[in-house]
VOLUM-176101 format. One record per atom (N, C-alpha, C, CB): x, y, z; residue in one letter. Coordinates in steps of 0.2 Angstrom, whole numbers, plus 5000, padded with zeros to 4 digits. Each point is the difference from the previous one (the first is absolute). Glycine has a CB too. Layout:
N
XYZA;...
END
This chain:
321
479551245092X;500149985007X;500749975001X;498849985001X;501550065005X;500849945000X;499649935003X;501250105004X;499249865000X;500149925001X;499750015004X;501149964997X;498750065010X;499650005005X;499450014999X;500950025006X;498950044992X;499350004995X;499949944995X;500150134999X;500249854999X;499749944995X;499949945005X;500950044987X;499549965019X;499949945004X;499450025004X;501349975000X;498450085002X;499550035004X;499349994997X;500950095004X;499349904990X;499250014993X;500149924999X;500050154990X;500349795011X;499949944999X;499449985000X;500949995004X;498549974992X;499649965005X;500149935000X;499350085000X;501349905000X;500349945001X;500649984995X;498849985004X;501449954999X;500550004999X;500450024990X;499749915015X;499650074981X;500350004995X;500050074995X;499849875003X;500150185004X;500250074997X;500650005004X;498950064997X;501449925009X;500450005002X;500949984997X;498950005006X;501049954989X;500549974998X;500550034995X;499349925002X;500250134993X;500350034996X;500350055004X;499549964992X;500450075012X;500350065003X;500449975005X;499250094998X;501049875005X;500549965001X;500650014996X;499249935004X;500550024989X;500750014995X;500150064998X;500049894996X;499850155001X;500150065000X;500350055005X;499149974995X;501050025012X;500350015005X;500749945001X;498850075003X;501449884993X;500349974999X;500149955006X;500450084992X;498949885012X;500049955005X;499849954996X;499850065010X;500349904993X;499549925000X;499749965005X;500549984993X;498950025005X;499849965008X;500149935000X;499150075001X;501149915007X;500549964997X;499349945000X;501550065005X;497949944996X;499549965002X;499949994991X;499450055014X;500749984979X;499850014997X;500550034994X;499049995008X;501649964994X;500649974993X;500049994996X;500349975004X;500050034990X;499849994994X;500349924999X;500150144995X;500249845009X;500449955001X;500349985007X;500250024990X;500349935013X;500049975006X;500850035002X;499049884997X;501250145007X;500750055003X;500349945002X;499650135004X;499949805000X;500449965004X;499849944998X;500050065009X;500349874989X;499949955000X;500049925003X;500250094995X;499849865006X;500349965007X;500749954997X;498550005007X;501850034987X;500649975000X;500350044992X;499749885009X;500950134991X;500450024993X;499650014995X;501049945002X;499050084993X;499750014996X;500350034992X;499150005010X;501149984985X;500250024994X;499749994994X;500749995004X;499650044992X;499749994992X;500749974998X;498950114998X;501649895004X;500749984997X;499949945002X;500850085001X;499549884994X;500049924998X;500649984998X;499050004996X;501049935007X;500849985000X;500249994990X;500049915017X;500650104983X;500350024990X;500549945001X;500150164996X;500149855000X;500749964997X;500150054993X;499749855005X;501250164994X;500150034994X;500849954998X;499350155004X;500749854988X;500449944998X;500550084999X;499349864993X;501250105008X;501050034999X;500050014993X;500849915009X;499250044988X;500149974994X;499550044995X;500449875006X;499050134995X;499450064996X;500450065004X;498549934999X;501750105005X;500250065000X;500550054997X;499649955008X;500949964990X;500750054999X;499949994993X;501049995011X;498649974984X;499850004994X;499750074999X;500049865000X;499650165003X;499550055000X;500650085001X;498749915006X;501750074998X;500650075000X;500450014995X;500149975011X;500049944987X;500550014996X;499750024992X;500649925008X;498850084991X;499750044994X;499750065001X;499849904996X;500150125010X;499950065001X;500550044999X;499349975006X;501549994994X;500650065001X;500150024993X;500749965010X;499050024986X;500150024991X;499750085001X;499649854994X;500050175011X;499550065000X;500350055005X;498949934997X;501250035007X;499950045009X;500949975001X;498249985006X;502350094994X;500549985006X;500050065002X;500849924997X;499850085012X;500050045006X;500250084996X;500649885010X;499250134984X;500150084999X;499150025001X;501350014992X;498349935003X;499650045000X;499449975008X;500450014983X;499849935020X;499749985005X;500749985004X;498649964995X;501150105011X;500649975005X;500049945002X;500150095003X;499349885000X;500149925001X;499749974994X;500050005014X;500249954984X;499649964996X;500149955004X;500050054989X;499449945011X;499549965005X;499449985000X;500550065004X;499249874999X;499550004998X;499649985007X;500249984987X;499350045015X;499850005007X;499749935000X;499950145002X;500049845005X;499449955000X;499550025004X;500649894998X;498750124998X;499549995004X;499449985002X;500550034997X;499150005010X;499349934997X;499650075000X;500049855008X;499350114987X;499650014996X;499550025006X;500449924988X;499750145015X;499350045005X;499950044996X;500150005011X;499450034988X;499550034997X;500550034993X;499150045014X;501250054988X;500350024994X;500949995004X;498750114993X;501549845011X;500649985003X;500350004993X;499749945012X;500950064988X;500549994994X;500850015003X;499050054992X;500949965015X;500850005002X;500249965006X;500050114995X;499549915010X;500049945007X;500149924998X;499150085006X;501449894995X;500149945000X;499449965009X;501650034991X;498750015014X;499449975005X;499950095004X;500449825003X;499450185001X;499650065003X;500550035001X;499049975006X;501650034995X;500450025007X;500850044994X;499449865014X;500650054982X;500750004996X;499850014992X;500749905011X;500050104987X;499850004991X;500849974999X;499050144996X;500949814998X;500549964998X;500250014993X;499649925007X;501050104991X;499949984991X;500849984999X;499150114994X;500849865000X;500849974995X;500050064997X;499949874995X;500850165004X;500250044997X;500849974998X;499250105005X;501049924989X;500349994994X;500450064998X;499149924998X;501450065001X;500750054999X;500649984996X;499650035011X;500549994983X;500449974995X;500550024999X;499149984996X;501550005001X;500850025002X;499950084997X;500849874998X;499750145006X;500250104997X;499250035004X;500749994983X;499050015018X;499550025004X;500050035007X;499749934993X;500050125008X;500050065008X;499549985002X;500550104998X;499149895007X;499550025001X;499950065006X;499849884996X;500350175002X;500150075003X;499850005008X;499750064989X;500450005013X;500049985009X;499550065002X;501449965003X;498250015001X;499450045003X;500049985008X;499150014988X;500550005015X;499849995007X;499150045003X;501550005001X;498449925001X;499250045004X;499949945006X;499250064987X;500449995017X;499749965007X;500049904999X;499150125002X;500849874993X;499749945001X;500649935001X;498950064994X;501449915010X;500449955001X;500249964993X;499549995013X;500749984984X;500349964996X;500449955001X;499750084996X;500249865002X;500849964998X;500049984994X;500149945010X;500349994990X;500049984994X;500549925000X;499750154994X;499749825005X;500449914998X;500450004990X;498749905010X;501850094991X;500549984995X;499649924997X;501350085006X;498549934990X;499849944995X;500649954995X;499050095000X;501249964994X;500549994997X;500550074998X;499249884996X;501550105003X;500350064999X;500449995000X;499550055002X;501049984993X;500949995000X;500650055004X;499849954987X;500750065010X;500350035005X;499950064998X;500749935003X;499450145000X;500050034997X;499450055002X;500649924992X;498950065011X;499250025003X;500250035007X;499349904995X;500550145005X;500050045007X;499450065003X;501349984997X;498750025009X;499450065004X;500750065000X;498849925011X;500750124989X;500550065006X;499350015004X;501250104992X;499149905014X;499450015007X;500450085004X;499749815004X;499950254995X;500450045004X;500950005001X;498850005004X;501250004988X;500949995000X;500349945000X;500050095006X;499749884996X;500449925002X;499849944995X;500050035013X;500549964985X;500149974992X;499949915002X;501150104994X;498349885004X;499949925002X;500049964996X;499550025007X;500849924991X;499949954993X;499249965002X;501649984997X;498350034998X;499249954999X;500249944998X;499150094997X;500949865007X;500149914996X;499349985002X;501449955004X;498950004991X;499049965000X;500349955011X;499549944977X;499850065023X;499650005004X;500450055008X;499549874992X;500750185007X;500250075005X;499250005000X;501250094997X;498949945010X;499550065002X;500250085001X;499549915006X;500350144991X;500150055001X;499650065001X;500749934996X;499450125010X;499650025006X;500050094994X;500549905015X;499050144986X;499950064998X;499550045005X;500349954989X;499950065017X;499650045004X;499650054997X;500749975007X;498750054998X;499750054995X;500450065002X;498749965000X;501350074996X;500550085001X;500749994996X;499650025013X;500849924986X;500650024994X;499949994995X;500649985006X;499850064993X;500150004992X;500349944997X;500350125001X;499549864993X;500249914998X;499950024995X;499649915007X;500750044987X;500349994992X;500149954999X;500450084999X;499749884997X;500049944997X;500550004992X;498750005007X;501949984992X;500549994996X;500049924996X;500750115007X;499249884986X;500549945000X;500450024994X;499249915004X;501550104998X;500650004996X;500349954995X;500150065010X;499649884994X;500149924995X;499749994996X;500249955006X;499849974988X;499849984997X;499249984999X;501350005001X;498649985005X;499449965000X;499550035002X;500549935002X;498850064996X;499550045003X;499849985005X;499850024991X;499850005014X;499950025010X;499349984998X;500850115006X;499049865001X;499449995001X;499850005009X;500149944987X;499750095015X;499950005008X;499350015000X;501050045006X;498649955003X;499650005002X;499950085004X;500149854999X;499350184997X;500150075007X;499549985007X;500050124990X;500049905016X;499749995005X;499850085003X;500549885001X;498850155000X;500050075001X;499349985004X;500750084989X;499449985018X;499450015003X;499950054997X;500049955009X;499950084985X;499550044997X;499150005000X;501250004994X;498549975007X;499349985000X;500150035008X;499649884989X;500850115015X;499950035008X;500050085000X;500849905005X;499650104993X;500350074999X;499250044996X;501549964998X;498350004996X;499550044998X;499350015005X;500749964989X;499150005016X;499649995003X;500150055007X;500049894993X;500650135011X;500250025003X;500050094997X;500549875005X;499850144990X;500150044998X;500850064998X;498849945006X;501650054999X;500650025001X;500449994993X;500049975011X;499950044981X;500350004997X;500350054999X;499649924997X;501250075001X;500250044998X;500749964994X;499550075012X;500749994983X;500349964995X;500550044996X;498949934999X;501550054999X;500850064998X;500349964995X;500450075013X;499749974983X;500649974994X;500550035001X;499449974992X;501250005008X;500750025000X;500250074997X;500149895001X;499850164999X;500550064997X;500549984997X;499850075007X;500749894993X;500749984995X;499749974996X;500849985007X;498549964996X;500049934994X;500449955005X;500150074987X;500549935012X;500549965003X;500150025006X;500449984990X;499949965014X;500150025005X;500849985003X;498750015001X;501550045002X;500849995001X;500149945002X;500350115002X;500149844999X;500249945005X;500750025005X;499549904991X;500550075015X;500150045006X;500549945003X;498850085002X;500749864997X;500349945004X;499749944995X;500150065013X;500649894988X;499949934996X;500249955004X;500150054990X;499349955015X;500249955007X;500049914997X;499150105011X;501049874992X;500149925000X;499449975002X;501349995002X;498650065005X;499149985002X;500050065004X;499849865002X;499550124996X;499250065004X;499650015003X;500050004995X;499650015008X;499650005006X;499249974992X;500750135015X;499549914979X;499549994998X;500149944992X;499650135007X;500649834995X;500549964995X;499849935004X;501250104997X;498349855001X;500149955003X;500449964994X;499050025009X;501449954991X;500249934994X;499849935001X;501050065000X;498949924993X;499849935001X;500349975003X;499650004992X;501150005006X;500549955006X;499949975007X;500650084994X;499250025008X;499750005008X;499549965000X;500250095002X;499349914996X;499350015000X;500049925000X;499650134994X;500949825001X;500049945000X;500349965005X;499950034989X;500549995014X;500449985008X;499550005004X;501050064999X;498650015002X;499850015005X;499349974999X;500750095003X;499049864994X;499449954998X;500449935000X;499250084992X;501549925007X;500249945003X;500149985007X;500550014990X;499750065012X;500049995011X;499250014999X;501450095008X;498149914990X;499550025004X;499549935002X;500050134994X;499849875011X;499649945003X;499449984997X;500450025009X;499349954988X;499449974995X;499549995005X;500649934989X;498850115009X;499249955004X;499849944998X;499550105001X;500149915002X;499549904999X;500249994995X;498849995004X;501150064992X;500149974993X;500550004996X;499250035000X;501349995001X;500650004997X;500050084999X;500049874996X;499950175005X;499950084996X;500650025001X;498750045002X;501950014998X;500450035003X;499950084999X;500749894998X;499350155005X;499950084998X;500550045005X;498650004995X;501650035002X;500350075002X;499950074998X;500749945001X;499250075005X;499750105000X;500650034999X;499050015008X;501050044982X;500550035002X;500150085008X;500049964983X;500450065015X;500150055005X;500050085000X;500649905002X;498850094993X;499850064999X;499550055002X;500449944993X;499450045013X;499550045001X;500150075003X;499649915000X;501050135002X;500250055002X;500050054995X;500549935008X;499550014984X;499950074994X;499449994996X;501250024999X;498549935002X;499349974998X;499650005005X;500349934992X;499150115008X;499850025008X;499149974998X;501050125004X;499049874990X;499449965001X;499949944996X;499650105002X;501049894996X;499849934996X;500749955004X;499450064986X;500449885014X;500449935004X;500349964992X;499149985014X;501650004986X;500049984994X;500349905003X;500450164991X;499449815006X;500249945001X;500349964997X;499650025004X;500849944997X;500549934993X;499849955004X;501250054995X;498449915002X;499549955001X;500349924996X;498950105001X;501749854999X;499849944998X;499849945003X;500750064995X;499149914999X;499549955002X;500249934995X;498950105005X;501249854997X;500249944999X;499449974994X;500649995012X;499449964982X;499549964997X;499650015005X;500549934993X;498650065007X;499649985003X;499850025006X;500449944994X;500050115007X;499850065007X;499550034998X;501050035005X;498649995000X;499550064999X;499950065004X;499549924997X;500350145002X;500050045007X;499550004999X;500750065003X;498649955004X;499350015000X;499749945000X;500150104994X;499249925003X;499650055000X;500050075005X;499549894995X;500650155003X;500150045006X;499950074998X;500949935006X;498650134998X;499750054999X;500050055004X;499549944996X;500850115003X;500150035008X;499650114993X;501849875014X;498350174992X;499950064997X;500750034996X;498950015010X;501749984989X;500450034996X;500049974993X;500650045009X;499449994987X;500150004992X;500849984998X;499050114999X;501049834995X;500449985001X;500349994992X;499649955012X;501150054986X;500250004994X;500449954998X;499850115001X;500349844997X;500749955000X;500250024991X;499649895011X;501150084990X;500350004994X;500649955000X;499750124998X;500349834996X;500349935000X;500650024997X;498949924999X;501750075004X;500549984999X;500449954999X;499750065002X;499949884998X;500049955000X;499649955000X;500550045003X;499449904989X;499949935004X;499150034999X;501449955011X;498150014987X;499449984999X;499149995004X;501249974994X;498750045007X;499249995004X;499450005001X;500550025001X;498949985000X;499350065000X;500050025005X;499349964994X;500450105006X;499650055001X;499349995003X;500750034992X;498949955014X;499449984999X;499750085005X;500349824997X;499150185001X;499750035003X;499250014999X;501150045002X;498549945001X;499249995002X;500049964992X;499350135009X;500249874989X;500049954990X;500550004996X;498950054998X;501850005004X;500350024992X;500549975005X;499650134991X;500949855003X;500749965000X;500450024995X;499649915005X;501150124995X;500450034996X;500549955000X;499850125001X;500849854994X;500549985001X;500450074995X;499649855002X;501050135006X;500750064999X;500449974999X;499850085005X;500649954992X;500949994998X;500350065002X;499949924991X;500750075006X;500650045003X;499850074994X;501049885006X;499150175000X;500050094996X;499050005002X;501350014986X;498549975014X;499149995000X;500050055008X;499449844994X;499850185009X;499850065003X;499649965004X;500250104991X;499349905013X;499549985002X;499850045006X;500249904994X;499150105007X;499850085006X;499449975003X;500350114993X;499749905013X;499649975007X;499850075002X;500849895004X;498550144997X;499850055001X;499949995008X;499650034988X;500450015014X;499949985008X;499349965003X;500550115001X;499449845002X;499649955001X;499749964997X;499850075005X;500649914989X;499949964995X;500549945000X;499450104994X;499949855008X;500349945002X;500649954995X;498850015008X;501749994992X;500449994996X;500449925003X;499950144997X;500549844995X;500549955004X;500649984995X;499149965008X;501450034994X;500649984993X;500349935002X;500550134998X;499649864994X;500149915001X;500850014996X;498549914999X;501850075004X;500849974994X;499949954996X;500850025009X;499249994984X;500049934996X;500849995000X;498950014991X;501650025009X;500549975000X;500350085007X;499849914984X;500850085018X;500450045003X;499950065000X;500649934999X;499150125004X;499950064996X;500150075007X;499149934988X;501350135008X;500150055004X;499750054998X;500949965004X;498950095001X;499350044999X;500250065004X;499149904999X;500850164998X;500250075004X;499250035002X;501250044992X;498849975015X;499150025001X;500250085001X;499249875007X;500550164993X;499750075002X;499450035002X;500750014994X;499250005014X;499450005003X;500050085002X;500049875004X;499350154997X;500050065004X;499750005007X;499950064988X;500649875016X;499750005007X;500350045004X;499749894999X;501150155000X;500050045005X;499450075002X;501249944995X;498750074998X;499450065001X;499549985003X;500350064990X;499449895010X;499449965003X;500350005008X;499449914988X;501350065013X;500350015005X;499850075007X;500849934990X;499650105006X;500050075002X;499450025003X;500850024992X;498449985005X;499350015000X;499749965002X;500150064993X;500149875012X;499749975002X;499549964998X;500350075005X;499849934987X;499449964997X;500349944995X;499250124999X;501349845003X;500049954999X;499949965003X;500550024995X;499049915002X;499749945004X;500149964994X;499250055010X;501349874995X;499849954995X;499749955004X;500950044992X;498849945001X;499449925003X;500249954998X;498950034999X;501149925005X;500349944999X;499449974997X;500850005010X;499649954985X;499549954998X;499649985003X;500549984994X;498750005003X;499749945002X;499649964999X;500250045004X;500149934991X;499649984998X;499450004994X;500550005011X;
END
């Protein structure tokens, strides 16, 4: 019998169901599960990840693993959903990667946006971003749009350590991937500018939190000026004085900070992390969160509110209590 014969011979509904799925419907009276909720809902949980356990962990992994045989070496942070192993929160994915003198890290290109916070590192360290030759100092920001080609050199003495930032977990969810390795390997340099559209410097970054006007609480933040080439993630430079706090505060974007500074916790629902400087910590969307300064401390956040932006589905709640 096709599908309409099998729906015609029913005598009720629980001959009906299987030839539903079989014809690939669901009723929607009779879900395996709930499509709608009456607020956010995750299985992601706010992390914390130590600097200090990472680059110990890189730095014995480089006995095994360099950029010939893994192009990044890298270690991601995650949280622990189901068989998750790469999503730091829904939207973004975070890792320390590590790069040791005389070392390439070869040049590919795919859909998914990238930056990267400079940790530690001497001279000698540089991107190529589609030709254009950039120096990586500790605490730079530096921009990799999705679509160029990018590389990673350190020519000096010292070994590198930065922070990656990728809406890759977007990408995967959406779907649009795409992914290319260089044909040379290398990639030519074209231009060795002084500044960049995709280049923020600590220098800057520290001025421009000295002109910036503190809330109630003392907080100071500046939004870098990147969103023309970051289209879904907002990046911020956040300092905050001893004894400040931001929050409690919950809203729907997913949130990523990284300490460049200076000491704190972490608090969110039962759990409390204390961070230091190079440490990670992740605010999943609607997860009520808050940060205390133990001592002076500056903080790089990375949100995915523009994309929530864009789709009409950011909302934030004010505390209450």
């Amino acid at each position: 019998m096709n599908t309409t014969e099998k729906i015609n011979a029913a005598k009720g509904l629980d001959d009906l169901y299987p030839v539903f799925n079989e014809a690939r419907y669901t009723a929607g009276w009779h879900k395996k599960r709930r499509s709608l909720w009456k607020e956010p809902a995750t299985e992601f949980t706010p992390r914390h990840w130590s600097y200090a356990e990472a680059y110990a962990a890189l730095e014995k992994a480089s006995q095994w693993i360099d950029t010939e045989l893994a192009e990044r070496r890298n270690l991601l942070m995650f949280n622990p959903v189901g068989d998750n192993d790469y999503d730091t929160v829904r939207t973004l994915v975070s890792a320390y990667q590590m790069i040791k003198p005389n070392e390439h890290a070869r040049a590919h290109r795919h859909t998914p946006n990238a930056l990267r916070l400079v940790l530690d590192a001497g001279p000698g360290l540089f991107t190529v971003v589609n030709g254009v030759k950039i120096p990586m100092i500790p605490g730079d920001v530096l921009l990799t749009p999705g679509g160029c080609w990018h590389s990673h050199y350190n020519e000096g003495a010292d070994t590198a350590c930065w922070i990656d930032f990728l809406d890759v977990p977007l990408v995967h969810r959406l779907e649009p991937m795409f992914y290319e390795e260089h044909p040379d390997v290398y990639q030519t340099v074209a231009e060795e500018p002084v500044a960049h559209p995709y280049w923020f410097k600590r220098a800057d970054i520290d001025a421009a939190l000295d002109e910036a006007a503190p809330d109630e609480n003392g907080v100071c933040r500046h939004l870098l000026a990147s969103a023309e080439h970051m289209l879904t993630m907002d990046l911020t430079c956040i300092r905050m004085p001893a004894g400040a706090r931001i929050g409690p505060q919950r809203d729907t974007a997913s949130r990523i900070f990284a300490v460049t500074k200076g000491a704190g916790t972490f608090a969110s629902g039962d759990q409390s992390f204390a961070f230091k400087r190079g440490d990670v910590f992740a605010a999943p969307g609607w997860a009520r969160h808050e940060i205390t300064a133990a001592e002076d401390c500056d903080l790089f956040e990375v949100n995915d509110r523009p994309a929530l932006d864009k789709l009409g589905f950011y909302i934030r709640e004010a505390w209450e209590g």
